[in-house]
MIRO-110956 format. One line per field, with one value per residue (C-alpha): residue in one letter; x, y, z. Coordinates in Angstrom, 3 decimals, always signed. Layout:
! MIRO-110956
type [A, ...] .
c1 [X, ...] .
c2 [Y, ...] .
c3 [Z, ...] .
***
This chain:
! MIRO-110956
type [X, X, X, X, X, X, X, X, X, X, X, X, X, X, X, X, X, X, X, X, X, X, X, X, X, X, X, X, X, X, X, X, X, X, X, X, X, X, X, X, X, X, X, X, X, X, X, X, X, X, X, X, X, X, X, X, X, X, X, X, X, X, X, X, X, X, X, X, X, X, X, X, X, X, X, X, X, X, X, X, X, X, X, X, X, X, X, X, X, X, X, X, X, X, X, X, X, X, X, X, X, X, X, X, X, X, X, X, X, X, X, X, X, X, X, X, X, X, X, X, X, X, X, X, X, X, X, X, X, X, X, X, X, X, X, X, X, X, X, X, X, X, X, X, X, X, X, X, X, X, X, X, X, X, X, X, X, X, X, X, X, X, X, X, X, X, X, X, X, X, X, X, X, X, X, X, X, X, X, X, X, X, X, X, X, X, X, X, X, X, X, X, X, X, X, X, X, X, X, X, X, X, X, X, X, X, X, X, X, X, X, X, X, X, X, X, X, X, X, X, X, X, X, X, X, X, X, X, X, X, X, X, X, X, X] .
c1 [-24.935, -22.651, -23.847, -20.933, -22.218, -25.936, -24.960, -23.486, -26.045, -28.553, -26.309, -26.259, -29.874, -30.923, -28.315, -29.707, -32.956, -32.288, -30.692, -33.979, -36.311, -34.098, -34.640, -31.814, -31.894, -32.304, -29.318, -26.703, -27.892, -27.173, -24.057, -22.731, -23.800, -21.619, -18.903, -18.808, -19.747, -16.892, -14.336, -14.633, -15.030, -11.757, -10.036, -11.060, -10.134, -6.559, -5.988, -5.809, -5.217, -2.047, -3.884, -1.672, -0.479, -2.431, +0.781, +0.423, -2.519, -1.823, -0.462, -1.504, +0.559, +3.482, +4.369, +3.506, +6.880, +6.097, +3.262, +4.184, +7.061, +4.073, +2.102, +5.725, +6.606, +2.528, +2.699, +6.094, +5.729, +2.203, +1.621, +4.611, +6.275, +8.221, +5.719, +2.956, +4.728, +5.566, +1.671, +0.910, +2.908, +1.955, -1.217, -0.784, +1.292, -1.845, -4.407, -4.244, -5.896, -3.536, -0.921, -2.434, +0.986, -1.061, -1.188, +2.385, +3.595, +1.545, +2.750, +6.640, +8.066, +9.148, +10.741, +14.095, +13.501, +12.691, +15.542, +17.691, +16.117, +16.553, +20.456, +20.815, +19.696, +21.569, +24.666, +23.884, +24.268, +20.486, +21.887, +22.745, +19.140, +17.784, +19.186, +17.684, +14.373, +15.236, +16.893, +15.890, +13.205, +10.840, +10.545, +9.192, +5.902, +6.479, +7.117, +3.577, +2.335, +5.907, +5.521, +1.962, +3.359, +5.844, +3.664, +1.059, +3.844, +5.599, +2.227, +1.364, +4.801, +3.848, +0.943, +2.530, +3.329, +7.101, +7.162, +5.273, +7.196, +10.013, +9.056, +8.026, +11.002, +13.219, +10.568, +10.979, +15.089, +15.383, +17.322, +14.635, +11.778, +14.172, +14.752, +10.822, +10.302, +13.008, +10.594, +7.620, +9.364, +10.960, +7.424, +5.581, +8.403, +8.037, +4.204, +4.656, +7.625, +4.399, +2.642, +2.353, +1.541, -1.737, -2.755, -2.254, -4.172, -6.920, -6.757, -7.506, -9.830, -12.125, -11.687, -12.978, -14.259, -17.788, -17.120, -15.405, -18.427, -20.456, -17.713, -19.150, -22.509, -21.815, -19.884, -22.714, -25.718, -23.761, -22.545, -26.100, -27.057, -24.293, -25.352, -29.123, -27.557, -25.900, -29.060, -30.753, -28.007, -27.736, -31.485] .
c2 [-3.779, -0.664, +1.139, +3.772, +4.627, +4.582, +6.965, +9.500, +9.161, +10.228, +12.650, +13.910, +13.623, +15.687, +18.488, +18.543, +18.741, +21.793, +24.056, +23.264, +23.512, +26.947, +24.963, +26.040, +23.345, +20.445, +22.467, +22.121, +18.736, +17.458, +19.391, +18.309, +14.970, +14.518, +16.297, +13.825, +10.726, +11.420, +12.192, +8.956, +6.923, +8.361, +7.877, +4.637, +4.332, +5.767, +2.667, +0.521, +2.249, +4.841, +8.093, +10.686, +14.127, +12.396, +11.660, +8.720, +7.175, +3.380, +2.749, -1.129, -1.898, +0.480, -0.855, -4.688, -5.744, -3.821, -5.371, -9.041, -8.509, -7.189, -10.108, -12.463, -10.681, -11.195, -14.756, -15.252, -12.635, -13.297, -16.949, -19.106, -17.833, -20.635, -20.228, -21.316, -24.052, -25.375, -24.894, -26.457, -29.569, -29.890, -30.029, -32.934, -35.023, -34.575, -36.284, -39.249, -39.464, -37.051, -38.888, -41.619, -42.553, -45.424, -43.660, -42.222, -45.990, -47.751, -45.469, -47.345, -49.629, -52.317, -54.790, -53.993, -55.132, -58.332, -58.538, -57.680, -60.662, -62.941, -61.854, -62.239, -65.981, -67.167, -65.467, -67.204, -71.081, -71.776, -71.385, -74.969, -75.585, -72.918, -74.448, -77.852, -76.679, -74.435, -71.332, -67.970, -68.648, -70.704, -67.652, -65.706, -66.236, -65.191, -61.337, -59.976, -61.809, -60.154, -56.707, -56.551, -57.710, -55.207, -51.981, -53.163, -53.543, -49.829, -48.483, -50.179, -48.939, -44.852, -45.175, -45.846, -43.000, -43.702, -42.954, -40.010, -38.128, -39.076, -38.108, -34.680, -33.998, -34.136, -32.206, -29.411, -29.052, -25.351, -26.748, -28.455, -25.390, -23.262, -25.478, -25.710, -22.293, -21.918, -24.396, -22.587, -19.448, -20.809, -22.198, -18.455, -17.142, -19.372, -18.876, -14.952, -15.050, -16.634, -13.394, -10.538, -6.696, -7.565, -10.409, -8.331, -6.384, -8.377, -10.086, -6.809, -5.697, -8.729, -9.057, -4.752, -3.529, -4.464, -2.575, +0.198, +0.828, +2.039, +4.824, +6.499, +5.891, +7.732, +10.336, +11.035, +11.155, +13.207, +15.761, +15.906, +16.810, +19.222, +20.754, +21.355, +22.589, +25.098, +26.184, +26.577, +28.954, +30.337, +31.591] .
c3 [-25.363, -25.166, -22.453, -23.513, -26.810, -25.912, -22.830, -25.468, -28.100, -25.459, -23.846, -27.730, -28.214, -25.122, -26.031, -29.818, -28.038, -25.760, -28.846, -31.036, -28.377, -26.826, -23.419, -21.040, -18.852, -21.249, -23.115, -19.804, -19.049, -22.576, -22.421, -19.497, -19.863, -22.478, -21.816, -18.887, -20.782, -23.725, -21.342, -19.943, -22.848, -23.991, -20.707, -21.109, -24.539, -23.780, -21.166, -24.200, -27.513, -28.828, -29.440, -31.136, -29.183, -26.175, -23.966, -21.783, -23.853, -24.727, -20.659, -21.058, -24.432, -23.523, -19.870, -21.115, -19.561, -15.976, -16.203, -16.920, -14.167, -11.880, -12.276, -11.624, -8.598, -7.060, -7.811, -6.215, -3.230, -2.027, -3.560, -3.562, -0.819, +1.281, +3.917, +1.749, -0.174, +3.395, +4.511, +1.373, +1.537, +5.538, +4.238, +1.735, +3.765, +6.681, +4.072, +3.496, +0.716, -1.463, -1.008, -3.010, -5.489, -6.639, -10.036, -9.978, -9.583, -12.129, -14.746, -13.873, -15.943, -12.987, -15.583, -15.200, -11.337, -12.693, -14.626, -11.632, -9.820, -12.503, -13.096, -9.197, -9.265, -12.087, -10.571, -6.931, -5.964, -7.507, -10.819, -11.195, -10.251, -12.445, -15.637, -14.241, -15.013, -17.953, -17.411, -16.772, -19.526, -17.034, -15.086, -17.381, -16.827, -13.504, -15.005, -14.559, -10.682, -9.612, -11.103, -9.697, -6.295, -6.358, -7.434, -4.457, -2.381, -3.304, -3.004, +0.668, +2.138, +0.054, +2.986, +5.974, +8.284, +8.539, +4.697, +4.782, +7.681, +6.115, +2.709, +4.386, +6.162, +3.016, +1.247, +3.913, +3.480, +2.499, -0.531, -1.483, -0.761, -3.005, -5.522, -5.839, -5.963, -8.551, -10.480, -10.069, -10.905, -14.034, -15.208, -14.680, -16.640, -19.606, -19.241, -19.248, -22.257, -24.496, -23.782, -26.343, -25.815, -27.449, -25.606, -22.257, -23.453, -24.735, -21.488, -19.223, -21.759, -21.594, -17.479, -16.792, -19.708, -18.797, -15.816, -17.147, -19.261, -16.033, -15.632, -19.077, -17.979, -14.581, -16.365, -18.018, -15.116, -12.938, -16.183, -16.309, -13.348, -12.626, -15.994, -14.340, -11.090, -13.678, -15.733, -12.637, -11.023, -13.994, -14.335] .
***
């Protein structure tokens, strides 16, 4: 529903009906009511769209790089500050259960470990011993029980506390913090580069102009009662 253009058509309505009728009140209240109604709906209108002779109409489209360099310097200044990055990663490295790697580590490839093993014993004094039985083929099937081993293994020692502090500690190097925030910083600024003057504006369109809508409607009301106030003076 558009509460702006119902406002005005009734704002219209009561002002048609106070010049047929000759009814000085219901004249200033339609009167007024719209004046106050219209002047908001094109205020309104003026935040969004280029009207012509109307300086400073279109605000949203024309300062679209202010604001997409407003919205960067927020996110940087009161979001990822190093103070919060620092709560934030105190906070992870307190719960246990977020520092659960157990998916980060399945997704690697530990083959090449067991081809590092198998390279190191024919290379050491079992090699001899090794071809005995077959070469470094016959441990082959031992590929898969030793990857598992390992991941459970990687994943047991990603638990302990000794790995955590120390994991947080060279988390918290102010290289490190900076180098993070340079991250985050480069990732907002390839989010905002996608942006267009008409998608900010579509954006801040959808998120107030339910809202904004109530502005006309209140222009309107109080137009309408200041015009009563003013018939009644008037008389």
């Amino acid at each position: 529903m558009n509460k702006g253009l119902i406002t005005n058509l009734l704002a219209l309505a009561l002002l048609g009906a106070g010049y047929a009728l000759d009814h000085s009140i219901l004249l200033f209240a339609g009167l007024f009511a719209f004046s106050g109604a219209i002047t908001n709906w094109l205020a309104i209108h003026m935040l969004f769209e280029k009207v012509p002779g109307l300086y400073g109409s279109g605000v949203i489209p024309a300062r679209f790089e202010d604001f997409k360099l407003g919205i960067k310097q927020l996110m940087m200044n009161q979001f990822f500050t190093h103070q919060n990055i620092d709560r934030f990663l105190n906070q992870e490295m307190a719960s246990a259960t977020s520092m659960d790697l157990t998916p980060v580590i399945d997704t690697i490839d530990l083959s090449p470990s067991f081809d590092s093993l198998v390279e190191v014993i024919e290379q050491s004094a079992f090699s001899g011993m090794l071809a005995m039985v077959g070469g470094s083929e016959a441990l082959q099937p031992l590929r898969e029980p030793f990857i598992e081993k390992m991941q459970q293994a990687i994943v047991d020692i990603s638990q302990q506390e000794s790995f955590k502090q120390a994991l947080k500690k060279q988390l918290e190097q102010p290289d490190m913090l900076e180098d993070i925030k340079q991250n985050i910083e480069d990732i907002i600024d390839q989010r905002l580069s996608e942006l267009t003057p008409e998608l900010v504006k579509q954006i801040i369109q959808t998120m107030i102009k339910q809202h904004l809508g109530w502005l006309v409607v209140w222009g309107g009301i109080f137009g309408g009662i200041i015009g009563v106030l003013s018939a009644l003076i008037s008389q």
